[in-house]
Wavefront OBJ file of the C-alpha trace (Angstrom):
o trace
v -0.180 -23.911 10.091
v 3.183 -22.668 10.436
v 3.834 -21.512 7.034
v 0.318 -19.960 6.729
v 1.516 -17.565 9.532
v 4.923 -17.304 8.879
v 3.853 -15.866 4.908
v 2.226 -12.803 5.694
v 4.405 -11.982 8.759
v 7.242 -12.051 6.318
v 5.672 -9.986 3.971
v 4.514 -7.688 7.040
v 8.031 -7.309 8.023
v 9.588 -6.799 4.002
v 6.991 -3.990 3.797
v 8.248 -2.409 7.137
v 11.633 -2.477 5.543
v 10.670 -1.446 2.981
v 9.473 1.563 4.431
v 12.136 2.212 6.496
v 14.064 2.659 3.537
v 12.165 5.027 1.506
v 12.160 6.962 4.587
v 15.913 7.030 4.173
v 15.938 7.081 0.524
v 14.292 10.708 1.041
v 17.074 12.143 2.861
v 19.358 10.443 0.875
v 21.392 13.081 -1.565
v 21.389 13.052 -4.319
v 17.546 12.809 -4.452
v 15.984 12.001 -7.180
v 13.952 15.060 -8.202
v 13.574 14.849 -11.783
v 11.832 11.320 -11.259
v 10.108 12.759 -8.465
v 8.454 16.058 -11.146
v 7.720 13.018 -13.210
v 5.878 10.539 -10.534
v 3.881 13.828 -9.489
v 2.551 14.334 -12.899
v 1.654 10.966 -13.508
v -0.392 10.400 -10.766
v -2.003 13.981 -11.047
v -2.506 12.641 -14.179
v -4.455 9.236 -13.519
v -6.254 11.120 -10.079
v -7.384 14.510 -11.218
v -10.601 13.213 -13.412
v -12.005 10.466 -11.060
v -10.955 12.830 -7.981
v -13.666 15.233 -9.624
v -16.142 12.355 -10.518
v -16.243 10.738 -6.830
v -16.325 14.233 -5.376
v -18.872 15.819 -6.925
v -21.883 13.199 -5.721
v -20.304 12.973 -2.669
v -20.983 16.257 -2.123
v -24.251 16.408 -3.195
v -25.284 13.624 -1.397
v -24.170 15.023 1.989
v -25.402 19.080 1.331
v -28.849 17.056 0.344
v -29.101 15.158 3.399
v -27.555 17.555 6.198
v -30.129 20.354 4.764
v -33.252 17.837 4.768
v -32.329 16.940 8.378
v -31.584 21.122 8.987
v -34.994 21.858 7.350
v -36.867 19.945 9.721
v -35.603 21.458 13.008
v -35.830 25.008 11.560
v -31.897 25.469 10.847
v -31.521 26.020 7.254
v -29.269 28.654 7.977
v -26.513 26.491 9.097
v -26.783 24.350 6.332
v -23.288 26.037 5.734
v -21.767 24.952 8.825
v -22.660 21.264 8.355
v -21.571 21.379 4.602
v -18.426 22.665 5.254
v -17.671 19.966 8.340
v -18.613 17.356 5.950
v -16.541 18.575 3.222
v -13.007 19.070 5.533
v -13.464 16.280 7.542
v -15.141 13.542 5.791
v -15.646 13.958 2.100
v -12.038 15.024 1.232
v -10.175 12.145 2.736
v -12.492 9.354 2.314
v -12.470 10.597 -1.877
v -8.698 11.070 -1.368
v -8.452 7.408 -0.294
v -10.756 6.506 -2.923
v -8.679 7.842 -5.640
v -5.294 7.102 -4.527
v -5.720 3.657 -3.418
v -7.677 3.129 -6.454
v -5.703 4.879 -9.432
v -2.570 6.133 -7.974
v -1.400 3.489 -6.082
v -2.888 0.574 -8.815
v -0.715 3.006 -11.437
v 2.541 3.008 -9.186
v 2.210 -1.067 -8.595
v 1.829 -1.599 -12.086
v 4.581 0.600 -13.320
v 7.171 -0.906 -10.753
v 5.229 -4.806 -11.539
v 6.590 -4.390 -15.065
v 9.739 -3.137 -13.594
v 10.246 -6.454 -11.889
v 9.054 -8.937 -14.481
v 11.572 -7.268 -17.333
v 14.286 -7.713 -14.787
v 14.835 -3.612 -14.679
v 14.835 -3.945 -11.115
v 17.518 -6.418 -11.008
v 19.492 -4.342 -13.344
v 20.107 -1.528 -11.232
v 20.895 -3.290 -8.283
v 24.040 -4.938 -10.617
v 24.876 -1.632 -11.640
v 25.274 -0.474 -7.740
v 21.727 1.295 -7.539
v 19.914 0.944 -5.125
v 16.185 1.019 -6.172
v 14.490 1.975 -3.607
v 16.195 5.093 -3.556
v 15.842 5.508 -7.517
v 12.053 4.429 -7.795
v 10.803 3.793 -4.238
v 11.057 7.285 -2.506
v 10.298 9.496 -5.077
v 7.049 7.732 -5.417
v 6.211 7.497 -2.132
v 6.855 11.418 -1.789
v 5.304 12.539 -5.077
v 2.220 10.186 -3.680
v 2.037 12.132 -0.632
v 2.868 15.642 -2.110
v -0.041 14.919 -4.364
v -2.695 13.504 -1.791
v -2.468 16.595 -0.004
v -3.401 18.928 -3.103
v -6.091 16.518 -4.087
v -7.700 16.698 -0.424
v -7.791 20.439 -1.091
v -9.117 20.510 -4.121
v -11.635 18.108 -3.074
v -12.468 20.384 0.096
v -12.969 23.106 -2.406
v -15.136 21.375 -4.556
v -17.123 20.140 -1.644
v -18.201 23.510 -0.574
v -18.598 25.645 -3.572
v -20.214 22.489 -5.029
v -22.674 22.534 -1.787
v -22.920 26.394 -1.739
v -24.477 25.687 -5.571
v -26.514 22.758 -4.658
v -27.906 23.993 -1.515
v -28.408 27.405 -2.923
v -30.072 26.656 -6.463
v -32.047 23.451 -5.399
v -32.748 23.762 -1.749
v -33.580 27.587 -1.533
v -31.140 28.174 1.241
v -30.104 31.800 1.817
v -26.313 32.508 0.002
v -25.593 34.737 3.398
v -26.252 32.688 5.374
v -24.695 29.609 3.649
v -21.514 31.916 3.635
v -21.676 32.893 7.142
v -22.459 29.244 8.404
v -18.931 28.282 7.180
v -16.554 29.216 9.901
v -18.785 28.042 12.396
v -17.761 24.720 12.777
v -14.559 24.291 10.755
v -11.763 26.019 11.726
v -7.721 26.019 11.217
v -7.063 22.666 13.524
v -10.141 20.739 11.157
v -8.143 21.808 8.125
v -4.785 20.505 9.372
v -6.357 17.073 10.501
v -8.089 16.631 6.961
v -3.988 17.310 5.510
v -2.653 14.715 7.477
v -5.314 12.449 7.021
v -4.803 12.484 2.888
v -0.788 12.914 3.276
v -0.732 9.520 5.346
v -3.147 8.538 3.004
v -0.705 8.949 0.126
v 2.131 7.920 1.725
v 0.683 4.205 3.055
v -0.836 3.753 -0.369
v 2.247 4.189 -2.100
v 4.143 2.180 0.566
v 1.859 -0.542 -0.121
v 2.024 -0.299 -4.178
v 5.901 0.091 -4.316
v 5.758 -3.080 -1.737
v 3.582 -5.432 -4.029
v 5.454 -3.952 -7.199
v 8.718 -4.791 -5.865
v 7.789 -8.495 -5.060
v 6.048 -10.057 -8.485
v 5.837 -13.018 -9.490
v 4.805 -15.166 -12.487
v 4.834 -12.524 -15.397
v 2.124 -10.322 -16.494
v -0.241 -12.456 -14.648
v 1.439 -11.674 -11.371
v 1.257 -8.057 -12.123
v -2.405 -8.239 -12.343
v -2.634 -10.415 -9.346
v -0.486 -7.063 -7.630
v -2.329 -4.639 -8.246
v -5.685 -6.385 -7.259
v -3.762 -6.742 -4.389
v -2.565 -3.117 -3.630
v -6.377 -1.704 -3.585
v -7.519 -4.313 -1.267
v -4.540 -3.664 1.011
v -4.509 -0.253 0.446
v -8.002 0.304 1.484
v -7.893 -1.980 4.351
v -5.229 0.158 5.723
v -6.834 3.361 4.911
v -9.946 2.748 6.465
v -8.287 1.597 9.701
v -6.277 5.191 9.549
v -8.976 7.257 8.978
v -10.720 6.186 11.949
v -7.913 6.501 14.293
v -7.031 9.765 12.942
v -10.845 10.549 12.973
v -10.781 9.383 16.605
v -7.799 11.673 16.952
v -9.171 14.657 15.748
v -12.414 14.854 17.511
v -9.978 13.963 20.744
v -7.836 17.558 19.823
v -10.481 19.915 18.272
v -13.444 18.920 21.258
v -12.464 21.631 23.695
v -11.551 24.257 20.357
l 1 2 3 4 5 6 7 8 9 10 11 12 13 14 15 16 17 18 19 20 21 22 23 24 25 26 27 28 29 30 31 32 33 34 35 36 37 38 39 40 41 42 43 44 45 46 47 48 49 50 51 52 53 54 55 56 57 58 59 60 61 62 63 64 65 66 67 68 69 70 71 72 73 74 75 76 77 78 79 80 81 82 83 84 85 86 87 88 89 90 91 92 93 94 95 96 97 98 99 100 101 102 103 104 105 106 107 108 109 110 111 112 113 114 115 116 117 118 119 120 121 122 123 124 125 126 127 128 129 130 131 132 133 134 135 136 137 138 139 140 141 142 143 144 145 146 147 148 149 150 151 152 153 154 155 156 157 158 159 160 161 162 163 164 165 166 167 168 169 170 171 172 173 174 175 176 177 178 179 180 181 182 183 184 185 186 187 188 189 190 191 192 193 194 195 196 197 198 199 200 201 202 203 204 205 206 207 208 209 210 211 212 213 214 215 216 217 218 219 220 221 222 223 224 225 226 227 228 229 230 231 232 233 234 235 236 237 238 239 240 241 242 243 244 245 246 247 248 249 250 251 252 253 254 255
């Protein structure tokens, strides 16, 4: 009983370390910034396509309901209002944890799993550098640098995508789709949705460069890691969102 509890508190506290020293890796100078160009590509790279993909239904699936449910009480001319609340507060971080739990992070575990099994990792700590400032912290940043644009553009795409949607197939008014947009979304809705995806990033990567770090067994255990860092990533994201969801409503009730 005692080593089943004892396992993951260990690994709770190695990933709070962990973290604790990307945090200083950041501020450490020299930083890395070449690497940390290079992690930001890659993941825009392995994000940007399903980013679109998961968006795009997403968005049609809340502009369709919200302007059904509009319809029927007479309020079609909001359907603005509601598509844009949807598309800051909901759709944009829920697709940003969708996409970097799922292909970021999985990308960043693997790359630093590989790392680990070809003894890389043990390399530069015989050579006097210290990895986590080398590979940790530039990933983690880049991660978080890059969750933010990718909420954005997934805002975007959420309410162009519902201004076409509700426009073309639900014969709602463009001026009045346009003018329903302020209405409920304002400046302190945009800055919760940006925190939302940058601690989205930034636990996801946590969480990949922690299961990277600490494989096992070969190629199989990189496998076994990366399963790993989606289930853990999205276990963690979830339980952010709705604090930070909790949050938000909390700040922006009396706005």
């Amino acid at each position: 009983m005692r080593a089943l509890v004892r396992g993951p508190l260990r690994s709770l506290g190695e990933f709070f370390f962990l973290s604790l020293d990307a945090f200083r890796g950041m501020v450490t100078w020299p930083f890395q910034g070449r690497e940390f160009l290079d992690q930001c590509w890659f993941i825009v790279r392995v994000s940007l396509l399903p980013t679109l993909f998961v968006a795009l239904p997403f968005t049609a699936l809340i502009s369709f309901t919200f302007n059904i449910l509009a319809a029927e009480f007479g309020a079609s001319d909001i359907a603005g209002a509601g598509a844009t609340l949807g598309a800051v507060t909901q759709v944009g971080p829920v697709v940003t944890v969708l996409v970097v739990a799922g292909a970021g992070a999985t990308a960043i575990c693997a790359d630093l799993g590989s790392r680990t099994i070809r003894e890389e990792i043990d390399a530069l700590e015989v050579l006097g550098i210290d990895p986590v400032v080398r590979l940790v912290a530039p990933r983690v940043l880049a991660s978080t640098v890059v969750a933010l644009l990718l909420n954005a553009l997934v805002c975007a795409i959420g309410i162009v995508g519902s201004f076409f949607f509700s426009v073309y197939f639900q014969n709602v008014t463009p001026g009045a789709f346009v003018d329903g947009i302020p209405l409920l979304t304002r400046l302190p809705e945009l800055v919760i949705s940006e925190v939302k995806a940058g601690m989205f990033g930034l636990i996801a990567a946590l969480v990949a460069c922690s299961r990277g770090l600490t494989v096992r067994g070969g190629p199989k255990g990189v496998g076994q890691a990366v399963n790993e860092t989606v289930v853990y990533a999205f276990m963690a994201l979830f339980f952010v969102n709705i604090a930070l969801t909790a949050i938000g409503i909390k700040m922006t009730a009396g706005s």
